[in-house]
Every structure is written in C-alpha cells, then in structure tokens.
C-alpha positions as CSV (number, residue, x, y, z in Angstrom):
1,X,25.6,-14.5,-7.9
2,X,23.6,-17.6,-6.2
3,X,19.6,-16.8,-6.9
4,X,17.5,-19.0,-4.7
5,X,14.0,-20.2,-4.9
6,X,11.5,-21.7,-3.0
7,X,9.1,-23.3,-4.8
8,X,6.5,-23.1,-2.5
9,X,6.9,-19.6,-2.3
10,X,4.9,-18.7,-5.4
11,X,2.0,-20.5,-3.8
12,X,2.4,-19.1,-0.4
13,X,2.7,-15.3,-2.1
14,X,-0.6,-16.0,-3.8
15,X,-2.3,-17.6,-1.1
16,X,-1.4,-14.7,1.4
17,X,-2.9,-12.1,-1.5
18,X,-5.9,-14.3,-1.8
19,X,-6.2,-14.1,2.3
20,X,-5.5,-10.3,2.0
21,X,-7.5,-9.9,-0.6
22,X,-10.8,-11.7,1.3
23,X,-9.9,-9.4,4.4
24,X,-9.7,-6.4,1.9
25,X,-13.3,-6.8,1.2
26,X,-14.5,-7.8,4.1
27,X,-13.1,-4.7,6.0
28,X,-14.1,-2.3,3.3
29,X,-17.6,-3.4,2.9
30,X,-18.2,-3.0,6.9
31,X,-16.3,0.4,6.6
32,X,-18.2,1.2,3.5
33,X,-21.4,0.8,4.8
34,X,-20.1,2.8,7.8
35,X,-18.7,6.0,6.2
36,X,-22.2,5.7,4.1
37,X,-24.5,6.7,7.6
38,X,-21.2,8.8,8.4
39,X,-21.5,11.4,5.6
40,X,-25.1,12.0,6.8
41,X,-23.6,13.8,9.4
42,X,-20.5,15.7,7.8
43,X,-19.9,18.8,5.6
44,X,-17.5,19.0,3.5
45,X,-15.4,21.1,5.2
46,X,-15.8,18.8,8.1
47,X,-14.3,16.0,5.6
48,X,-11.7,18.3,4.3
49,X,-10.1,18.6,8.1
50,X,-10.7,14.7,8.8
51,X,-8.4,13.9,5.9
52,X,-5.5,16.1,6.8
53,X,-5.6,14.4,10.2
54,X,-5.5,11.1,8.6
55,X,-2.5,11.9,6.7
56,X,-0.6,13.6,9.6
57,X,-1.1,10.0,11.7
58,X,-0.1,8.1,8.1
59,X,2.8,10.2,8.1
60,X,3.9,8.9,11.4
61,X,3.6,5.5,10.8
62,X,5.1,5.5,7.3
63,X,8.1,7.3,8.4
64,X,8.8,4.9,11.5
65,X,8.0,1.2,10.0
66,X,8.1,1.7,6.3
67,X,11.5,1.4,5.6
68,X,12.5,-1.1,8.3
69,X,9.8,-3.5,7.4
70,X,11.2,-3.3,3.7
71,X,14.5,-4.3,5.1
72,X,12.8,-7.2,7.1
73,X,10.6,-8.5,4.1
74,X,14.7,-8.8,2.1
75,X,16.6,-10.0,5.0
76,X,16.4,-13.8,4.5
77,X,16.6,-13.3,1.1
78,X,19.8,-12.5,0.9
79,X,23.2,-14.7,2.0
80,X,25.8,-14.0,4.6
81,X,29.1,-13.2,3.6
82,X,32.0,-15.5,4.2
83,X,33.2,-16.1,7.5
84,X,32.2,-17.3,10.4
85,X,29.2,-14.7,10.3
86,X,26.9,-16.8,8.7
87,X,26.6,-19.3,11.4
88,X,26.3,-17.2,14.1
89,X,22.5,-16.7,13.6
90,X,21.7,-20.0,11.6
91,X,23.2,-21.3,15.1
92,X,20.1,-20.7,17.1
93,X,16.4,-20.0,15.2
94,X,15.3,-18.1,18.6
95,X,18.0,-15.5,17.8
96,X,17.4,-14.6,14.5
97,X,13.7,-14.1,15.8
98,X,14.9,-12.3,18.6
99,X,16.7,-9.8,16.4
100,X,13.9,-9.4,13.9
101,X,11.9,-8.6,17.2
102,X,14.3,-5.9,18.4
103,X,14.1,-4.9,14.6
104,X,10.5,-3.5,15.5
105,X,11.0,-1.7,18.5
106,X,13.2,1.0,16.2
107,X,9.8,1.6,14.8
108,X,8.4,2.7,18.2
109,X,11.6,4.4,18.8
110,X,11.0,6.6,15.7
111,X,7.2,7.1,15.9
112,X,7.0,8.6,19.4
113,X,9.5,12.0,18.4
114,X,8.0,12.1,15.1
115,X,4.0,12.1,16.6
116,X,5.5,14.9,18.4
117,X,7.2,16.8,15.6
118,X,4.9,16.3,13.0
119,X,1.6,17.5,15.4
120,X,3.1,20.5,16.5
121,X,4.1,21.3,12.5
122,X,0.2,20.8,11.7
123,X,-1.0,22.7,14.2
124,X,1.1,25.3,13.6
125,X,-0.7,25.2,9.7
126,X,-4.1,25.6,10.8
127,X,-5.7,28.4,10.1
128,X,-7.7,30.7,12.8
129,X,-10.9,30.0,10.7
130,X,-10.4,26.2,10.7
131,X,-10.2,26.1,14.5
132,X,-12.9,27.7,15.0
133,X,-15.3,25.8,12.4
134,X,-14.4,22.5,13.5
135,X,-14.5,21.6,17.1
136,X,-12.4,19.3,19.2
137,X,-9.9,19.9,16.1
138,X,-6.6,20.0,18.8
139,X,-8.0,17.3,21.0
140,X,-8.6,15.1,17.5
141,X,-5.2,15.7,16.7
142,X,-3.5,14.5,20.2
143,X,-6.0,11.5,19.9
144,X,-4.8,10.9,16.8
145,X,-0.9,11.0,17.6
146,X,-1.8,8.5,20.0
147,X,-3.7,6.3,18.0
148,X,-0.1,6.1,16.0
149,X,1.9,5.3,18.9
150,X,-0.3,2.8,19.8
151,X,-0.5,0.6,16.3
152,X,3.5,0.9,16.3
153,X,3.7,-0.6,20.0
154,X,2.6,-3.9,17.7
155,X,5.3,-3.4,15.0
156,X,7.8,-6.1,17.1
157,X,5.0,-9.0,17.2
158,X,4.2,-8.1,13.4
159,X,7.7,-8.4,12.3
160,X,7.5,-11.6,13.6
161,X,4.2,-12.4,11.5
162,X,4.9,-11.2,8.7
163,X,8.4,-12.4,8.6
164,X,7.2,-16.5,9.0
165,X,4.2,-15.8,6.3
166,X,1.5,-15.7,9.2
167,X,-1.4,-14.2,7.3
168,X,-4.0,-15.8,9.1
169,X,-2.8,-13.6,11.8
170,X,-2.5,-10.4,9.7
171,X,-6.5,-11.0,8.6
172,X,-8.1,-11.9,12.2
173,X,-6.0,-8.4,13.3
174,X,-6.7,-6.0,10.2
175,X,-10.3,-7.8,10.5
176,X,-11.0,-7.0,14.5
177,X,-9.8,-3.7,14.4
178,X,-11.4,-2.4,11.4
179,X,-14.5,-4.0,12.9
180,X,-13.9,-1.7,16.2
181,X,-13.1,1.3,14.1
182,X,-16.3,1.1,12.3
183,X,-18.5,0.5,15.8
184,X,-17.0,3.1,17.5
185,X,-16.4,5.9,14.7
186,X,-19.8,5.2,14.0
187,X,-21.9,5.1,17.3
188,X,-19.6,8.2,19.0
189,X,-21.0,10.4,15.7
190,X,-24.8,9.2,16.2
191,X,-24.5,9.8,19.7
192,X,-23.0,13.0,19.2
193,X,-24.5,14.0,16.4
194,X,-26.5,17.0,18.4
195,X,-23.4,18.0,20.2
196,X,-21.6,19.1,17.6
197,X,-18.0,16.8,18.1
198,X,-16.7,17.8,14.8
199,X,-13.9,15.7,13.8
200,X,-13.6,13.7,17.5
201,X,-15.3,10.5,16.3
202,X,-12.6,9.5,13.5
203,X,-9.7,10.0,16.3
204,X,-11.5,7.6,18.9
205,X,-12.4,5.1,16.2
206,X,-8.5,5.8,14.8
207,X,-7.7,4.8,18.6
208,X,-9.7,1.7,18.9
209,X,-8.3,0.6,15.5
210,X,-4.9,0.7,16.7
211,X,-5.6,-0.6,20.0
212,X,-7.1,-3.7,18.6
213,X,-4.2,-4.4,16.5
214,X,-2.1,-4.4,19.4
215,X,-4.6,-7.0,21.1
216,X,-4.2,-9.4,18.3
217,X,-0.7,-9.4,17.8
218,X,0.5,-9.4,21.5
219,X,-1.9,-12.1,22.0
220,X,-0.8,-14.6,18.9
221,X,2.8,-13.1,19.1
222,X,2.8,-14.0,22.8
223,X,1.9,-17.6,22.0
224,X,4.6,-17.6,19.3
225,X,7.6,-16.5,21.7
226,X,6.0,-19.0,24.2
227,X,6.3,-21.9,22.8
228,X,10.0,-20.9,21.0
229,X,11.3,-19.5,23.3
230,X,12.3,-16.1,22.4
231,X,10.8,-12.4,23.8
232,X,8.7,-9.8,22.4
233,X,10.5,-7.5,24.3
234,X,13.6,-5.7,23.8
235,X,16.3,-8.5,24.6
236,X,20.5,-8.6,23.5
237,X,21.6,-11.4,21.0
238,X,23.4,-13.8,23.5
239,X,26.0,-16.4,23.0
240,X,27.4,-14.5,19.6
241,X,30.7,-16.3,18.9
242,X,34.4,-13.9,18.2
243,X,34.4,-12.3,15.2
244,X,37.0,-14.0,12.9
245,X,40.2,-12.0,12.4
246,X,39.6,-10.7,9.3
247,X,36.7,-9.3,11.1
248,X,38.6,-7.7,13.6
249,X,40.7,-5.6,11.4
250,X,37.6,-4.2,9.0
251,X,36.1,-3.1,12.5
252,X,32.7,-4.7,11.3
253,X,30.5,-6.0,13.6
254,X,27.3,-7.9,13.5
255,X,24.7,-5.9,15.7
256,X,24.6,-2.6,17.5
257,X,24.8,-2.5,20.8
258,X,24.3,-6.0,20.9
259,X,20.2,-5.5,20.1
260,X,20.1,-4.0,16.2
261,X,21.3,-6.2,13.3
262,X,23.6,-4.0,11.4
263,X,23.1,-4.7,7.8
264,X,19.2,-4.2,8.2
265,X,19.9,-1.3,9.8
266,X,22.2,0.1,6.9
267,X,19.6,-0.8,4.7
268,X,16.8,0.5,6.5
269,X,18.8,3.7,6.4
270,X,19.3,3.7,2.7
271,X,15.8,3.2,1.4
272,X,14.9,6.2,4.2
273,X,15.1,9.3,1.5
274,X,13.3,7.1,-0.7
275,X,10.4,6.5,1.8
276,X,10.1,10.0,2.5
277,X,10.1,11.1,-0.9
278,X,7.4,8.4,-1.7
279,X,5.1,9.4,1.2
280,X,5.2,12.9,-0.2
281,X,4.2,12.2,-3.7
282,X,1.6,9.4,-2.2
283,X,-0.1,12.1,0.5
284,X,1.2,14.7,-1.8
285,X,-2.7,15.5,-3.2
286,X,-3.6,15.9,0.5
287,X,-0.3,18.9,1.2
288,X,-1.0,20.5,-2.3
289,X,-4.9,21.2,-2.3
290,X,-4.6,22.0,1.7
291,X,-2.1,24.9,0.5
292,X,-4.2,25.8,-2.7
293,X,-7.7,25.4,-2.4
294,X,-10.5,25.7,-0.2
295,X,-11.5,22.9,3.0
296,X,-15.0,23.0,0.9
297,X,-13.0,21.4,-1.9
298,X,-10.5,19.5,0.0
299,X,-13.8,17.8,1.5
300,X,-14.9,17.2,-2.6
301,X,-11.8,15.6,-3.7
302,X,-11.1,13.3,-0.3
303,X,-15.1,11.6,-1.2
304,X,-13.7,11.3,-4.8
305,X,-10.7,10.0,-2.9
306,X,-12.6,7.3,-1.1
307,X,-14.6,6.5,-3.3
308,X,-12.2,5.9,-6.2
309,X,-9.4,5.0,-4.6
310,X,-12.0,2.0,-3.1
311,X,-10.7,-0.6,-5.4
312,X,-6.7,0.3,-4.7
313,X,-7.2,-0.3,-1.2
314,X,-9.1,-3.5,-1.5
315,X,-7.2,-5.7,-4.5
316,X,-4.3,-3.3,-5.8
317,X,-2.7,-2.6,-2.1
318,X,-2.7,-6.6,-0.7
319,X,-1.3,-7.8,-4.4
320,X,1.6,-5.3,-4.2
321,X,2.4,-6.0,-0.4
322,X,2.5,-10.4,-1.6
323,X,4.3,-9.5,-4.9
324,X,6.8,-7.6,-3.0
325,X,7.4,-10.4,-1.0
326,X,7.5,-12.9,-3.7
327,X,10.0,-10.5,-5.9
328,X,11.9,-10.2,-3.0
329,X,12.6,-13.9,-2.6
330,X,13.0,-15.1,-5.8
331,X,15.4,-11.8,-7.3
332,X,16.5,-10.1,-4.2
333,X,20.7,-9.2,-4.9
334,X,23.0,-10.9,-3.1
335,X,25.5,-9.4,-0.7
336,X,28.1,-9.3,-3.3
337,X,25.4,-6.7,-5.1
338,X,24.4,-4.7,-2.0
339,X,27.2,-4.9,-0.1
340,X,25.2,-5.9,3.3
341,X,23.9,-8.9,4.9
342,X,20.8,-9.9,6.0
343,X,19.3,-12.0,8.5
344,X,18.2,-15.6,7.8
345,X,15.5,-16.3,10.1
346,X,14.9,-20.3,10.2
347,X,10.9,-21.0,10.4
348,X,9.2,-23.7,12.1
349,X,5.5,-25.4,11.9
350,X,3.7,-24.5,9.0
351,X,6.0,-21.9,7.6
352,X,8.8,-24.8,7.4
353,X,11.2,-25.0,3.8
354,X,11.2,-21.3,3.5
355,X,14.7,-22.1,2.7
356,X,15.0,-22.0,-0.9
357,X,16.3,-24.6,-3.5
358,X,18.8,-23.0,-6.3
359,X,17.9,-22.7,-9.7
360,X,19.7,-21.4,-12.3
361,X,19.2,-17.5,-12.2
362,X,18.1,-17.3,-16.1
363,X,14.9,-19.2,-15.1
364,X,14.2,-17.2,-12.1
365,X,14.3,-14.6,-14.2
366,X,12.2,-15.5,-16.8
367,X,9.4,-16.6,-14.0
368,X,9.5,-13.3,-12.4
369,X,9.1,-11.8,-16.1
370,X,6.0,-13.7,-16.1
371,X,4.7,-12.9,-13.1
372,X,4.8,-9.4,-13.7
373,X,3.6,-9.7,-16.9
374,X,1.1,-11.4,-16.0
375,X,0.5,-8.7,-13.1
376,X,0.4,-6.1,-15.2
377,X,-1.7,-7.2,-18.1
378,X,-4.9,-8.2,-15.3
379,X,-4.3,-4.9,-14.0
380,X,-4.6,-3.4,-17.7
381,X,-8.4,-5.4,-18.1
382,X,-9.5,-4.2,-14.8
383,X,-8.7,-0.9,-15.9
384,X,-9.9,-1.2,-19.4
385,X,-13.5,-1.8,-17.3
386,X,-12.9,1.2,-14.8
387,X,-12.2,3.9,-17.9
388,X,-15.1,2.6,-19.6
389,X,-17.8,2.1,-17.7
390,X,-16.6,4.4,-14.5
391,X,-17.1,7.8,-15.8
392,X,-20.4,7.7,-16.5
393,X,-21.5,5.8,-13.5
394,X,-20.2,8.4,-11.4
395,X,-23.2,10.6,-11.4
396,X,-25.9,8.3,-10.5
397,X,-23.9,5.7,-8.0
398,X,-22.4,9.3,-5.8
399,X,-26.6,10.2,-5.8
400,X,-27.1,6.7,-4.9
401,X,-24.5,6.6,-2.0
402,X,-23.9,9.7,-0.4
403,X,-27.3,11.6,-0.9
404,X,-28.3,14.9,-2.4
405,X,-26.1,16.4,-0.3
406,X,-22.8,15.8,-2.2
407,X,-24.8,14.7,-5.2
408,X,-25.1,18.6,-5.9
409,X,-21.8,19.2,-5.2
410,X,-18.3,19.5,-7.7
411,X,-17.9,15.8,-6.3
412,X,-19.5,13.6,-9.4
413,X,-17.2,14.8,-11.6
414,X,-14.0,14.6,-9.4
415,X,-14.7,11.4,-9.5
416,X,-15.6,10.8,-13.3
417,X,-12.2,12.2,-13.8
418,X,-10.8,9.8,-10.9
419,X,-11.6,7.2,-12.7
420,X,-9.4,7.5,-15.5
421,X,-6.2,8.2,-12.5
422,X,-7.4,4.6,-11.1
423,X,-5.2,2.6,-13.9
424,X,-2.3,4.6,-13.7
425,X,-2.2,4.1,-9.3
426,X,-2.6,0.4,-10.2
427,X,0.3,0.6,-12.6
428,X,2.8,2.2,-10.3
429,X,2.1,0.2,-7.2
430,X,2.9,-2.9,-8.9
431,X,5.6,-1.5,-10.7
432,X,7.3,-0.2,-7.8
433,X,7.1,-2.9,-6.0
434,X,9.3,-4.8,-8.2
435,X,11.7,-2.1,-8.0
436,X,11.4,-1.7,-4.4
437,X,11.9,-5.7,-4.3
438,X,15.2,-6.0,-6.3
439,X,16.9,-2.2,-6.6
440,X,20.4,-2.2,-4.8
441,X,21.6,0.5,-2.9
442,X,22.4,3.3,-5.5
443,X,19.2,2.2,-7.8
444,X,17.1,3.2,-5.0
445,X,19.5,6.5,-4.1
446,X,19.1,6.9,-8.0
447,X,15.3,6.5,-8.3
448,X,15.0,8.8,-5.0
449,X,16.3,11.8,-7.0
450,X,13.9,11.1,-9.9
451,X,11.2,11.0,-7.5
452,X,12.1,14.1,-6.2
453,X,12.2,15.5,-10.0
454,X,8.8,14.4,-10.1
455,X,7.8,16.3,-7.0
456,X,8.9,19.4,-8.6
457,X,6.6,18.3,-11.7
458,X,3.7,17.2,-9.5
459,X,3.9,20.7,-7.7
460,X,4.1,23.0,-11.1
461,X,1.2,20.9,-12.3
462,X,-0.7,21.3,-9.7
463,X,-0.4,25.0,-8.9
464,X,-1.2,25.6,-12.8
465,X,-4.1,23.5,-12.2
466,X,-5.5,24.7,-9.2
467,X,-4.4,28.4,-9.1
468,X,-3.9,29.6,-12.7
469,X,-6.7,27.8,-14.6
470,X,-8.9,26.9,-11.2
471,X,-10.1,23.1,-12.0
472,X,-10.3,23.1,-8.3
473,X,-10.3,18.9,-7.3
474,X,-10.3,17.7,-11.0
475,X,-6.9,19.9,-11.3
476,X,-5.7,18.0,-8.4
477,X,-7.0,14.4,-10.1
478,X,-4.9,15.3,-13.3
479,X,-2.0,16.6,-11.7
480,X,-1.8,13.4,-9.5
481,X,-1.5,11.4,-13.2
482,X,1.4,13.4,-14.4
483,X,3.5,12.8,-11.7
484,X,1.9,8.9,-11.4
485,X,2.6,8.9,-15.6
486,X,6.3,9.8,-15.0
487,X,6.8,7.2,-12.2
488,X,5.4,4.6,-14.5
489,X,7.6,5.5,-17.1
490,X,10.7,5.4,-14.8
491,X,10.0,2.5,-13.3
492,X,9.5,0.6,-16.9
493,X,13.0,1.6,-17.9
494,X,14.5,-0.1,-15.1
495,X,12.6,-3.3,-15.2
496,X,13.3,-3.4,-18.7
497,X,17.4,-2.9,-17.9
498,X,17.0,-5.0,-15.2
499,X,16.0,-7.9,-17.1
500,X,18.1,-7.5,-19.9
501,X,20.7,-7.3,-17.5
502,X,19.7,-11.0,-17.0
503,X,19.1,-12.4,-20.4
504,X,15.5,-11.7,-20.3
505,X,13.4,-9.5,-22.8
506,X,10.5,-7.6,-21.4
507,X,8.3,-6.8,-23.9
508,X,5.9,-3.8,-22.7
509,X,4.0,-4.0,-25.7
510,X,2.7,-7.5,-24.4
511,X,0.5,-6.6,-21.2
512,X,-1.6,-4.7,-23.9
513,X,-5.6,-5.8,-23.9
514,X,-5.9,-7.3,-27.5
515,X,-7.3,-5.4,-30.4
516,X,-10.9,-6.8,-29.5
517,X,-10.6,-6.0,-25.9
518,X,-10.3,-2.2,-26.5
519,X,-12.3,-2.2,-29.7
520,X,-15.1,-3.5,-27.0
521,X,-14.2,-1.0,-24.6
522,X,-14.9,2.2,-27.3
523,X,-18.3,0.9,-28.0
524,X,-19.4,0.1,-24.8
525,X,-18.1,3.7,-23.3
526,X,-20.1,5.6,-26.5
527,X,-23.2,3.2,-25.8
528,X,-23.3,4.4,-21.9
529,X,-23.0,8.1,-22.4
530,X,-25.7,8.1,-25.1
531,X,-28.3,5.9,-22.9
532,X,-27.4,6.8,-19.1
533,X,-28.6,10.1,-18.1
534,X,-26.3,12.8,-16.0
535,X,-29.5,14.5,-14.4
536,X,-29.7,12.4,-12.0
537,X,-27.7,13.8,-8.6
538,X,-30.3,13.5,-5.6
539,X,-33.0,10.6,-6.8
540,X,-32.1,7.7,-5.8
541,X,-35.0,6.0,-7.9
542,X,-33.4,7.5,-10.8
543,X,-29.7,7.2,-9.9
544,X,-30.6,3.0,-9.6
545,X,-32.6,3.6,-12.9
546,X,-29.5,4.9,-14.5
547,X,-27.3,2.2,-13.0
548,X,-29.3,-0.8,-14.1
549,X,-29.1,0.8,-17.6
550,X,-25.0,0.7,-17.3
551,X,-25.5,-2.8,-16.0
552,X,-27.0,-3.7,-19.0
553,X,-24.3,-2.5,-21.1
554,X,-21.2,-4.0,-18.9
555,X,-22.7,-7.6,-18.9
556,X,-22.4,-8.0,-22.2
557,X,-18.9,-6.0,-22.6
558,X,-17.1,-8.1,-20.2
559,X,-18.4,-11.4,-22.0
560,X,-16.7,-9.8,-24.8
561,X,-13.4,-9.0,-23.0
562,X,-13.6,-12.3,-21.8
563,X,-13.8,-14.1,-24.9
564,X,-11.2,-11.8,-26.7
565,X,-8.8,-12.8,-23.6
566,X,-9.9,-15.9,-23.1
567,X,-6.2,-17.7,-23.8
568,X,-4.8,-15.3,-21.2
569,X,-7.5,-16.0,-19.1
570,X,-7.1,-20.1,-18.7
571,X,-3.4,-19.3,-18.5
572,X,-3.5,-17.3,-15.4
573,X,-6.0,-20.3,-14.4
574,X,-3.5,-23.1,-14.9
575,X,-0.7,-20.4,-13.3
576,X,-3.1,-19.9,-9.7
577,X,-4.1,-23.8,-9.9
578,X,-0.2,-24.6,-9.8
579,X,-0.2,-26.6,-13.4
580,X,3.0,-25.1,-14.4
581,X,2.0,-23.7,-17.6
582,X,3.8,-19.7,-17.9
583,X,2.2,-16.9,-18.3
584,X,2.3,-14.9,-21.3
C-alpha cells in the first residue's frame, strides 16, 4: 500500500487547532459570561427541559452530517483504483468541488425527515406535568427543529471549507453566530423575564446561531464558487468520460444519478451504525437520567454538565476535529484496504500542495505514533491538574458563579465528582479519533458492536446507580466513566494492533506523568482539602477567599509538574516550532 504525506500538513493540522482553539475560547468566554446572567433567571427544572431540547436538535444534526462529513475529511486521502477512473475527476478541479458540494446537500436531505421524526418522538415523551410547568415547551421545540434545518442548509458551503483547510472561515462563522446566540438568548430572557417564556429564549438564540452560520458560509462560499467556477447548488458532474470496459461488466459506476459520488456515499453508509451508536453513548447521560430521575436533578447534573464539560468543548473538541484530519491524511487505508474510492479534490490559493509526497510507510507510522503519544501524554498533565485541584474547587467557584441558588443545591458535588470523568472524555475523544481516522470498513462494523456492548453496560450501570442505590446525578457522572473506561480500553487495543501491524511499538505505559508529576499531584490534592473550606456555597466573599487559597497551592504545583516534565515539555516545543525533533 502507497502512504502519502504532506509535509505541510502537520503544520496546517496544528495551525487550524491553534485557530480553533483561539475561537474556542473566545466563544465560550462570551457564552460563559452569558449563561452566568442566564441562570439568574432559570430553575432547575427549567434547565433540566432546556437540555433535552438541545440534545433532540444535536440529534438531528449528528445523524444528518456526521457521517458524511467523516467520509469527506478521508476522501482525498485515499487513491483511485486503476482505470481510467482516476482521471476523470483529477480532469477538472471545479468537478471534484462540485461533487463534494452535492456531498452536503444529502445532509439537508437527511435533516428535514429526521427534525420531523425525532420531534414528534419527544413530544410524545413529555410528560403532562412537564408541559404544564414549562411554557412555550411545543413552540421551543418546533423552533428548535428549525434552528437544525437551518445550520444544515450551510453543510454544502462547509464541505467546501473544511475540505480546502479554510479555518479562518470556520472561526469568523463559529465566532458571529455564537456572538448572536449569546445577544439574543440573552436579551429575549431579560425582556421576558416577567412573562414567564420558559424555555423560548434558548430556541430563538438556537435560531439565530444557525442562521448566522448560514450567513457566513453562503457569503465566503459564494465568493469561492465565484471566482472557480463551480455552484453551491445542487448541480450533475458533466463531461464524465465512458467507463472503461472492465467497468462496464462489474456494473460499477462513479456517481449516482450523476450528482452523489459513490464511494463516499458507501462509506458514509458504513460508518452510519457507528454514528448512531456513538451519539447514543455521547447524549446517552441526557436519555438515561430523563427516564430515571427527576427534571429537578436532570437541571443539577446538565450545570455540572456545563460547567465541567467547559474545558472539552473549548481545547479537547477542536484538537480531536484537527487530529482527525491530520490521522486521516497521513494513515488513511488505501482502496486496496477499504475496498472504495475517494474523491481527490485538487486545491488552489493558499491551500495549494495538499497533494502529498510519499514516504516510506514505516516512518509515517512512527510520526503518527508520536503524535498521538505526544497527544495523549498532554492530555494526561492537564488531567493530572483537573483531578487534583478540581474537586475541591467545586464548592466555592459553583457559589462564586451561579449564586446561592444552585450553591445549595446537589450541584457542587456533581461536579466534584465530574471532575474526575473530565480525563477519561479527553482520553476517548482523542483516541477515537485515531480510530475513526484509519479503521476500514469491518473495524468500524467491528467497533460498532462493542459500542453497543457498552451501551448495555452504560445502561445496567446506570439504572443501579440511579434507581437501586439513588446517587441521583453523581450516579449518572460514574456511570458515564464506565462506559467512557471501556471505550478507552477498546480503543487502546486497536491502536496498539494497528501499529504493530505496521512495525511500530506503542508503548501505553509511556504517556504516563513521571513519578514526580503524580507524587506532586498527591500532595497538592491533601494540601487543598485540609486548607480550603466546603462551607462556603452562597458567599461569594468567602467562595473567592477559598479560591485564592487553592490558587496558592496550584502555583506552586504546576512549577513542579513543569520541572518534573520539563524534557517533554521543550520537546513538544521544538515539535509546534517545526525543528524536527520527535516526540517521546
């Protein structure tokens, strides 16, 4: 099998991460500062109902763009097979946009039945008592649906985007529309704060976040087909020359109906079992304490949710999306692996030489190794921080932030106990983007009935949890790490098979923190529970009192972390700064 390379993608992967990243915290810290004012005006169970609506429009648009944008991000990664067929795109860069274009359009395709299918399924749920404590719950939901419909309409423009690399593009979008979410969530709740809207303001600012998206991405995406002359629109690949005879007699063909390429399509289709499984086990906390427990405690867990999962959403989430893309290049099989074909979509201005230079496959291999390595191991320090310093700061940062109100509430020490489920999200989402990046068809069939294993482990756990011994949200927190434990541990066998398969040994042992690091760790985590007080919930004097105290135990912790990892540290420098020094 030919492995290709580009070697600017490296830098390109980490330099869209880095721009993700920046966006990431931008966008949070405007949306944190907004839910803070927000909660003012909510109640739990208020929270509780504003969650489930956010997973039913989630839902929607994981089950209409998730697997097909998968398939995009490995089309030109992999080669054509012999023939004639491998010209036929590479003949004209307008077509191969054109047909990632069309590509995007299946997503609206899929979203508008399933806003349909999957409202009328929730509403069908809800409980007599839950419409009537929370107003404008149906209208919320039709908003929401289409609030759904409307982000996917920008799905054939993003393809494009994120297809040529185009992250400046991704950040002004992600950037305006959380922007408009925030001003008009926001300003519809304080105006309506004495009319009792219930859950309405989330839906309308759900509906301007969506809308500007589509702004942002018609607009640049419009300049884009403009000046290269293809459509954002649903158009037929023209001028395809005759299949070659051999061709003929397999019956294969190139694109359906003229619009869909094929092999994207097949492998779109494959990875969809494994999508849906996924989204179950990621909203699965949402489904299981919406069956189990009470909206009151639903409300509890979704601020621990927030809050905790803070940090996933700002650094975790944009380093998986680049790493995908960067496994994906670099270790993507090759058609004689899969069995399909993908697209090769030639570039042009600043996202020229995307075509990559071959290497031998060994050293491909052993880069990727220490990538991930190195992936995994930072991941392992930032969570060596979290678990010790987290747990304690619970209490008096939840009094600082969200007022007496939930300070009083079963919500400090959800998210104590969050903190130590943090690590293991990080873990998986890198994890499974590797596997996502470089699985063939029957590993991902393969891992798909594990996952669904797991489901069955996730839901025993939980219903123990919550129903038998009553831990209410914390159940739900630990039941979320069993199942998130047994992913990790799937996932680790088969990069570890996958790279011996290669030549290459993974050693699991090495993304460790040293001795020192965790040695560091232990004191620091005894020295914060003896001098940081737990009485604090509803001061906010005392909660920043409390905090400064931690602060004075962390400072000196993570000079000690640093010094212990201070040779991994100025490797992973040299590694960003492109000085060719590996990762170890």
């Amino acid at each position: 099998m030919a492995t290709r390379e580009d070697p600017g993608t490296k830098t390109r992967a980490l330099h869209g991460a880095s721009v993700l990243i920046l966006l990431q915290l931008v966008s949070r810290a405007v949306t944190f500062v907004a839910n803070q004012v927000l909660l003012r005006f909510l109640t739990a169970q208020l929270l509780g109902v504003s969650t489930q609506l956010e997973v039913y429009y989630l839902s929607v648009i994981f089950f209409a763009r998730e697997s097909l944008r998968v398939a995009v991000q490995r089309q030109d990664s992999l080669d054509f097979p012999a023939g004639n067929s491998k010209n036929r795109l590479k003949k004209n860069g307008n077509q191969s946009t054109q047909a990632v274009v069309n590509l995007g359009y299946l997503a609206i395709a899929l979203g508008v039945p399933l806003s349909f299918l999957l409202g009328y399924l929730y509403l069908s749920s809800v409980s007599a008592s839950t419409l009537a404590t929370a107003p404008n719950l149906a209208v919320s939901l039709y908003i929401y649906g289409l609030a759904a419909i409307t982000e996917l309409l920008s799905e054939p423009a993003f393809v494009v985007m994120q297809n040529r690399l185009q992250f400046g593009t991704r950040a002004a979008a992600e950037s305006i529309a959380t922007f408009l979410r925030c001003v008009v969530t926001l300003g519809s709740a304080v105006w309506g704060s004495d009319r009792d809207f219930g859950v309405l303001p989330f839906a309308l600012g759900q509906l301007s976040y969506g809308a500007g998206l589509l702004a942002v991405y018609a607009w640049h995406g419009a300049g884009l087909a403009k000046r290269e002359s293809f459509s954002l629109f649903l158009r037929p690949i023209p001028d395809l020359p005759p299949k070659t005879s051999r061709e003929e007699k397999q019956g294969s063909t190139m694109f359906i109906m003229s619009y869909f390429y094929q092999p994207a399509i097949q492998l779109a289709s494959s990875m969809m079992t494994q999508s849906v499984v996924k989204h179950i086990l990621t909203q699965g906390d949402t489904f299981l304490v919406s069956v189990l427990s009470t909206p009151t405690a639903q409300g509890v867990y979704a601020l621990a949710n927030n809050y905790g999962g803070l940090l996933a959403r700002l650094v975790f989430q944009p380093v998986e999306e680049s790493s995908r893309s960067y496994f994906s290049r670099i270790l993507a099989p090759s058609t004689s692996t899969t069995g399909t074909a993908m697209i090769t979509t030639e570039t042009h201005g600043p996202a020229d030489n995307l075509e990559p230079k071959s290497r031998p496959e060994v050293t491909l291999a052993q880069e990727a190794n220490a990538t991930l390595q190195s992936l995994l191991k930072s991941y392992l320090l930032l969570s060596l921080a979290i678990t010790t310093l987290g747990p304690t700061a619970a209490s008096p940062l939840l009094s600082l932030v969200a007022g007496p109100r939930w300070a009083d509430s079963d919500a400090p020490a959800c998210l104590a106990a969050y903190m130590w489920y943090i690590p293991l999200l990080a873990l998986n989402g890198v994890a499974e983007a590797f596997v996502a990046s470089v699985a063939t068809g029957a590993e991902v069939h393969r891992q798909s009935a594990w996952m669904g294993v797991f489901t069955l482990v996730f839901g025993a756990a939980g219903f123990i949890l919550l129903r038998v011994l009553e831990w209410g949200a914390i159940g739900l927190v630990v039941a979320n790490g069993i199942n998130m434990a047994c992913r990790i541990v799937w996932c680790g066998v088969f990069i570890r098979r996958h790279f011996a398969q290669k030549g290459v040994g993974f050693e699991l042992l090495g993304v460790l923190p040293s001795a020192g690091s965790m040695l560091a760790g232990a004191v620091a985590s005894q020295l914060v529970k003896q001098i940081v007080a737990s009485g604090a919930q509803g001061n906010a004097k005392a909660a920043l009192i409390e905090l400064v105290k931690l602060t004075a135990v962390a400072v000196p912790f993570v000079v000690a972390v640093a010094f212990f990892e201070r040779k991994f540290i100025f490797a992973t420098y040299q590694a960003i700064r492109g000085r060719g020094k590996s990762i170890s």
